[in-house]
VOBAKE-218052 format. One record per residue (C-alpha): y negated, x, z; residue number from 1. Coordinates in steps of 0.25 Angstrom, whole numbers, plus 5000, padded with zeros to 4 digits. Example, Ala and Ser with C-alpha at 12.3 -4.5 7.8 and 13.67 -1.06 7.14 Angstrom:
<site north="5018" east="5049" up="5031" k="1"/>
<site north="5004" east="5055" up="5029" k="2"/>
end
This chain:
<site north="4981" east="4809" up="5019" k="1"/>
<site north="4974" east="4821" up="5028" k="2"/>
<site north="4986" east="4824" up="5033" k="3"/>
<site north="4993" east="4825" up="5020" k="4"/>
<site north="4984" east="4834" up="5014" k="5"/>
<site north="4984" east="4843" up="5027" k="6"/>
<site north="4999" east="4843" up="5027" k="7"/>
<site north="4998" east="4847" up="5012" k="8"/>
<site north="4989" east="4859" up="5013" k="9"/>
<site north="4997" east="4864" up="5024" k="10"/>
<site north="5009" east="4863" up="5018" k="11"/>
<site north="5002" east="4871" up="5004" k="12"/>
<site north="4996" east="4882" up="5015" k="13"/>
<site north="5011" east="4883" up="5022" k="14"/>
<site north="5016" east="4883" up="5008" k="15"/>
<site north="5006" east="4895" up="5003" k="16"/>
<site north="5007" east="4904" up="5013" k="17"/>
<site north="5022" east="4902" up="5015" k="18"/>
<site north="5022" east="4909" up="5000" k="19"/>
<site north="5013" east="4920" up="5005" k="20"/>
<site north="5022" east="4922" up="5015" k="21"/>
<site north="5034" east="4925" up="5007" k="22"/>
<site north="5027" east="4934" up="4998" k="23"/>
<site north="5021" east="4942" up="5010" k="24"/>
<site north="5035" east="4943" up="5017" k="25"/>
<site north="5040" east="4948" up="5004" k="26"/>
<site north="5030" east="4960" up="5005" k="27"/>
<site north="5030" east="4961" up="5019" k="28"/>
<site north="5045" east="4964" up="5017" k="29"/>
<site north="5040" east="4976" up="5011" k="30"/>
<site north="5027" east="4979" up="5015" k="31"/>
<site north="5018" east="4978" up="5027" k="32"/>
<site north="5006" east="4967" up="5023" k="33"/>
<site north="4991" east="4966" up="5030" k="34"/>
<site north="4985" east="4953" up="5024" k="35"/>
<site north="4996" east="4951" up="5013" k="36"/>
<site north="4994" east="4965" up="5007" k="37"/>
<site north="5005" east="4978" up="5008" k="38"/>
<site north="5000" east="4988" up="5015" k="39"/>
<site north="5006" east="5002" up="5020" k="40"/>
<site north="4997" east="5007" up="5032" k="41"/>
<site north="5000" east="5015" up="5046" k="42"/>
<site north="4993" east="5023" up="5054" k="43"/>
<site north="4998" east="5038" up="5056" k="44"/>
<site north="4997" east="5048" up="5068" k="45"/>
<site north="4996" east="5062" up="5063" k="46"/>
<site north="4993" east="5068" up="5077" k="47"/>
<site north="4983" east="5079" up="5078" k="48"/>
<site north="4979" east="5079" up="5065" k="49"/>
<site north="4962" east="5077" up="5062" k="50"/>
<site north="4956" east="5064" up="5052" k="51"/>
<site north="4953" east="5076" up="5044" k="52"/>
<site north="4964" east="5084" up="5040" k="53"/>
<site north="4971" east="5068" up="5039" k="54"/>
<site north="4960" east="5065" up="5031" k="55"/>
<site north="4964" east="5078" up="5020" k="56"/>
<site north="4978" east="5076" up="5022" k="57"/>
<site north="4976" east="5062" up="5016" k="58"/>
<site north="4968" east="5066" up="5006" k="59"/>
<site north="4978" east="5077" up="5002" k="60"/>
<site north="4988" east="5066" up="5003" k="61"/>
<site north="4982" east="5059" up="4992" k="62"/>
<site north="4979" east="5071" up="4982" k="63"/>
<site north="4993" east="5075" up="4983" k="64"/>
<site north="4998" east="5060" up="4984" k="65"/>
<site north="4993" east="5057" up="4971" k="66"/>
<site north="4990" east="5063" up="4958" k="67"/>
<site north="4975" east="5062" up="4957" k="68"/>
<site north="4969" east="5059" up="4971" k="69"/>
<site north="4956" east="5058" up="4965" k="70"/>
<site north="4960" east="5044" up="4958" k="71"/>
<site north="4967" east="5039" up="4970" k="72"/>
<site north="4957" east="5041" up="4982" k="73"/>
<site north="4949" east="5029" up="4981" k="74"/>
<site north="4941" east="5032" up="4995" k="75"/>
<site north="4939" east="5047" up="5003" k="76"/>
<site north="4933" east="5047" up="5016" k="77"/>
<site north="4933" east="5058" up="5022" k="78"/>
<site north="4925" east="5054" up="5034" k="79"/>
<site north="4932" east="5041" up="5037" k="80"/>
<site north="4945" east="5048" up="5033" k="81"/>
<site north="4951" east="5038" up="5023" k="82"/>
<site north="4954" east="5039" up="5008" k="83"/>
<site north="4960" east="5028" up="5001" k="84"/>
<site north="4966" east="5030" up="4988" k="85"/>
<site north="4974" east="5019" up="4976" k="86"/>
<site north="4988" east="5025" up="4973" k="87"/>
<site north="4999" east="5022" up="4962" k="88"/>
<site north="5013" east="5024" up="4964" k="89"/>
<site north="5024" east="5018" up="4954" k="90"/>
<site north="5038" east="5011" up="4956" k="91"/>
<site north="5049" east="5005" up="4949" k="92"/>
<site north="5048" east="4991" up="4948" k="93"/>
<site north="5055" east="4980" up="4939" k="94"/>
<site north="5059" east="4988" up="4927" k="95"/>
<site north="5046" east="4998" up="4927" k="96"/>
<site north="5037" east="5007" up="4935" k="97"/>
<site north="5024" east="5000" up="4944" k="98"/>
<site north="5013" east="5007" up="4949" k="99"/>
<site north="5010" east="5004" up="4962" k="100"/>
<site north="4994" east="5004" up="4966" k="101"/>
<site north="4989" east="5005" up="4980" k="102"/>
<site north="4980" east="5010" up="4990" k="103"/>
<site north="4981" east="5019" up="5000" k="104"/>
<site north="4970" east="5022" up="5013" k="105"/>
<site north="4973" east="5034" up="5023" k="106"/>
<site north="4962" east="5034" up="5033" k="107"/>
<site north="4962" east="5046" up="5044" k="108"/>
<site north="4959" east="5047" up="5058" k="109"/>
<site north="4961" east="5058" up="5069" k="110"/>
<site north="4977" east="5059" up="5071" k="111"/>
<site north="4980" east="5048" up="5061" k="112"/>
<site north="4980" east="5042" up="5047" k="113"/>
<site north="4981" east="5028" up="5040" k="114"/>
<site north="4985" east="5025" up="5028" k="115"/>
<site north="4985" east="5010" up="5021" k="116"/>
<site north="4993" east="5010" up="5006" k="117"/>
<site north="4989" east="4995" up="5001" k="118"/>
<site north="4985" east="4987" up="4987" k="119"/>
<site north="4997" east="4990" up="4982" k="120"/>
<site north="4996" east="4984" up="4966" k="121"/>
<site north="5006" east="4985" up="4957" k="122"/>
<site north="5005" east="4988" up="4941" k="123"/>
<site north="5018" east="4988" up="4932" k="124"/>
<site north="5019" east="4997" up="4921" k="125"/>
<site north="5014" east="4994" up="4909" k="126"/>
<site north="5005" east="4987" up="4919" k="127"/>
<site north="5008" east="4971" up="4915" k="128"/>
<site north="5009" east="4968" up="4931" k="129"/>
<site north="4999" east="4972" up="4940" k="130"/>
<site north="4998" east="4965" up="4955" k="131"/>
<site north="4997" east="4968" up="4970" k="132"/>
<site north="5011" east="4969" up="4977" k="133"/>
<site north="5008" east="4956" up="4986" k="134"/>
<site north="5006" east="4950" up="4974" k="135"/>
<site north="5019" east="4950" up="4964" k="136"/>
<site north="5019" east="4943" up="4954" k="137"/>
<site north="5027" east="4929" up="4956" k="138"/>
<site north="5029" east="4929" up="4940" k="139"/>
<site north="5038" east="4942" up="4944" k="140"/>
<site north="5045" east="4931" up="4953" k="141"/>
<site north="5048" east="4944" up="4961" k="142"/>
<site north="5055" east="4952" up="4954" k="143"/>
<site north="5055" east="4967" up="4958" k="144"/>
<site north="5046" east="4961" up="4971" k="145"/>
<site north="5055" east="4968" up="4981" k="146"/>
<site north="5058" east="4982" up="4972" k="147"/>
<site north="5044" east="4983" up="4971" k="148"/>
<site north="5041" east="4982" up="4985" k="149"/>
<site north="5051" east="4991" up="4989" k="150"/>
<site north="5045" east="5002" up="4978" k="151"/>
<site north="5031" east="4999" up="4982" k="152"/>
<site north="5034" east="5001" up="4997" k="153"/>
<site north="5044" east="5014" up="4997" k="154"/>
<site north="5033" east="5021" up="4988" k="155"/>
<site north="5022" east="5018" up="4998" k="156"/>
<site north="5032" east="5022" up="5008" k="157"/>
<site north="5032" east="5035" up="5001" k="158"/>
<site north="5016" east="5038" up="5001" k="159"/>
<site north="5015" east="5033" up="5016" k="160"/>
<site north="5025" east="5045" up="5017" k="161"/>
<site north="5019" east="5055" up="5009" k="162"/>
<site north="5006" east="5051" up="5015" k="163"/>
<site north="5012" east="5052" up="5029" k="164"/>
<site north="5020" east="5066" up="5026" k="165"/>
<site north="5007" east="5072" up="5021" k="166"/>
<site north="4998" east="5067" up="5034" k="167"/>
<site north="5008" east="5074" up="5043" k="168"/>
<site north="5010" east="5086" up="5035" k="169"/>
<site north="5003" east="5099" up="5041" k="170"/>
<site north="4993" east="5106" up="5036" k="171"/>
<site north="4997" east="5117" up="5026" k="172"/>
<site north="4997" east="5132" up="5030" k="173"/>
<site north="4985" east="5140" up="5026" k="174"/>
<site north="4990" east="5148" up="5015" k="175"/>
end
């Protein structure tokens, strides 16, 4: 009887995370996971340039990124060179417009930064659907999965290029 019961529950368990599985390679198609979440991260050289003028091209970054700075910078540390801000974005998804919630960190060192864009929630308009990406509703029985997904990472792809442009850029001219 032991053994019945021990056979069971490892079947349940091989059962269960065989599920997870096939959600997380769904996303993973798309995305790159840490612990079952997306995430965009990297590291970037920016040879020569100080963790100060990194630090106030990525605060720059952000007022000019954005319409009101001030509503997105969650966290400013000048001294430990990170600011951490909560973005939107929009797509077209199913047959309306998503807003698309996230966070983004860029933390500065000498010669380099690091940004992480993660917690990315989604809200529908007029707001009847609200949820974490990894988490689509299996009432949708995955409709618009893969469309959203797509949206969702090519407009990330486009802030990591922004953000990457603007670390680059050089400074401007005294006028």
């Amino acid at each position: 009887m032991k053994k019945i019961i021990t056979s069971l529950v490892l079947i349940i368990s091989l059962v269960v995370s065989g599920q997870e599985t096939k959600e997380q390679k769904k996303l993973s198609k798309y995305f790159n996971l840490d612990d079952g979440r997306v995430i965009y991260t990297d590291v970037v050289e920016v040879l020569g340039a100080s963790k100060d003028s990194l630090y106030f091209k990525a605060k720059n970054w952000f007022v000019e990124s954005y319409n009101s700075s001030n509503e997105v910078i969650q966290l400013d540390d000048e001294n430990r060179g990170q600011i951490t801000g909560k973005g939107i974005f929009t797509i077209n998804h199913l047959v309306g417009i998503a807003y698309i919630h996230h966070m983004i960190k860029i933390e500065v060192k000498e010669g380099r930064y690091k940004y992480t864009i993660s917690n990315f929630k989604y809200i529908n308009q007029p707001k009847t659907q609200s949820f974490q990406i990894e988490e689509y509703p299996k009432s949708s029985m995955g409709m618009g999965r893969e469309e959203m997904y797509k949206n969702i990472d090519s407009e990330t792809k486009k802030i990591i290029g922004s953000l990457e442009k603007y670390m680059r850029s050089s400074p401007k001219k005294d006028w």
